[in-house]
C-alpha positions in Angstrom: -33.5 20.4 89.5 -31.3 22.8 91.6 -27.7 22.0 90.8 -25.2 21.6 93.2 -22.3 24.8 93.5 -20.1 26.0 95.4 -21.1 29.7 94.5 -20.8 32.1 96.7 -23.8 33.8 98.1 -24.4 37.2 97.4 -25.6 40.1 100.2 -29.0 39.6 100.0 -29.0 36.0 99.2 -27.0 35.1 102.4 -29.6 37.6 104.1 -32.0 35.2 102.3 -29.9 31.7 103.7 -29.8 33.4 107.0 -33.7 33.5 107.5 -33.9 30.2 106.5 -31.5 28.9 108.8 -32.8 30.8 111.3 -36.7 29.4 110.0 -36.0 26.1 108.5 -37.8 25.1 105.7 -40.3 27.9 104.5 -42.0 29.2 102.0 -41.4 32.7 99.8 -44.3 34.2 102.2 -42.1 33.4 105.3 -39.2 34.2 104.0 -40.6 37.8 103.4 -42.1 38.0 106.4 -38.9 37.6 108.1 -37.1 39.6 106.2 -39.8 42.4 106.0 -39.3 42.7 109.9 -35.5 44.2 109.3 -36.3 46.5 106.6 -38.5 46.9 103.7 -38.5 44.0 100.9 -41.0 43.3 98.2 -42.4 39.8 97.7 -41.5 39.2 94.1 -38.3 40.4 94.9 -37.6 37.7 97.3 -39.5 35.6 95.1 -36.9 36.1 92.0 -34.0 36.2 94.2 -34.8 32.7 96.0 -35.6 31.1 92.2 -32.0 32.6 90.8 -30.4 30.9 94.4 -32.3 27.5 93.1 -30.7 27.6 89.7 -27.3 28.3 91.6 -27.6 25.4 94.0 -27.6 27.5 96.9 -31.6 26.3 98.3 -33.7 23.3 97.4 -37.3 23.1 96.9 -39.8 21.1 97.4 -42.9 21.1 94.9 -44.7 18.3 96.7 -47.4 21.4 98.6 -49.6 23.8 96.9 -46.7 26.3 98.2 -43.3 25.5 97.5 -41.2 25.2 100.5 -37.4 26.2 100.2 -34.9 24.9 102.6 -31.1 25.9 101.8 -28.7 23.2 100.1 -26.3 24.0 102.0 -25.2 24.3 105.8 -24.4 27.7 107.8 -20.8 26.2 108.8 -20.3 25.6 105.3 -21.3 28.6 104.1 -19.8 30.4 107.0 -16.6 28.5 105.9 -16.3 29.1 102.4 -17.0 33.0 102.8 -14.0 33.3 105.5 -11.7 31.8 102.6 -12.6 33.6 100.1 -12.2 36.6 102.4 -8.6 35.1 104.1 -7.6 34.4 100.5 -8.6 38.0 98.6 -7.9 40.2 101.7 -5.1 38.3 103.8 -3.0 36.3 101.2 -4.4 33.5 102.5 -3.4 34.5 106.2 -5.5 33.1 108.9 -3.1 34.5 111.1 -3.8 37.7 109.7 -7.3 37.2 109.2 -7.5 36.2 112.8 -5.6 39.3 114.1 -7.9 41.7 112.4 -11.0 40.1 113.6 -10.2 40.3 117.0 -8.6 43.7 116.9 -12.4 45.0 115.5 -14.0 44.3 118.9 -12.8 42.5 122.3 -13.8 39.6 122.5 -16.4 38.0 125.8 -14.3 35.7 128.1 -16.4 32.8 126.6 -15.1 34.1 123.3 -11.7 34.0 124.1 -11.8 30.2 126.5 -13.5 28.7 122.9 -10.4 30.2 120.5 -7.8 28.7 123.5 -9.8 25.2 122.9 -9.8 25.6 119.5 -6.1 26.2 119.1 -5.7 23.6 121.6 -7.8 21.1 119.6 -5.6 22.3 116.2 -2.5 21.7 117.9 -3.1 17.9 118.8 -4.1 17.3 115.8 -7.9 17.0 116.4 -10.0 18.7 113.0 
């Protein structure tokens, strides 16, 4: 039984989550399958990799078919959320000021972008989570 973590993913585990998400539950085969459309991964390889990310909580499995079918423990907000401050905290000081200002200064941001940070930041300043 997986146990539950709050590790963070590696590179190609999050490339791992990411299909996943992107799948919902699946099995190694479509997991590779995915992934084997970006670049080229062998199928132990994914294999190992998705057995490691059960010991570390990361995806769940369920032995109940003649394939196993994986399905990630844990959300993509969560995840998303947990990488941002780990990254705010080792690269910013903690900062999401900072953080923020670097992030938009990479790229410019659509004008959808930019009406969903002003309702965000409106949201934040009443109060709402």
């Amino acid at each position: 039984m997986a146990k539950p973590t709050q590790t963070k993913p590696t590179e190609s585990e999050l490339e791992i989550l990411t299909a996943l998400w992107g799948l919902g539950p699946a099995t190694v085969r479509q997991v590779h399958d995915k992934l084997g459309a970006q670049r080229e991964v062998g199928y132990t390889t994914v294999l190992k990799l998705m057995q490691i990310m059960l010991d570390k909580g990361l995806v769940a499995r369920d032995e109940s078919q003649r394939s196993h079918v994986y399905r990630p423990a844990i959300s993509q907000t969560q995840t998303q959320r947990q990488l941002v401050r780990d990254l705010a905290r080792r690269a910013f000081g903690g900062s999401a000021r900072k953080l923020v200002m670097q992030a938009l200064a990479g790229r410019k941001p659509s004008a959808d972008e930019i009406q969903e940070i002003r309702s965000m930041l409106d949201q934040i300043e009443g109060g709402q989570p």
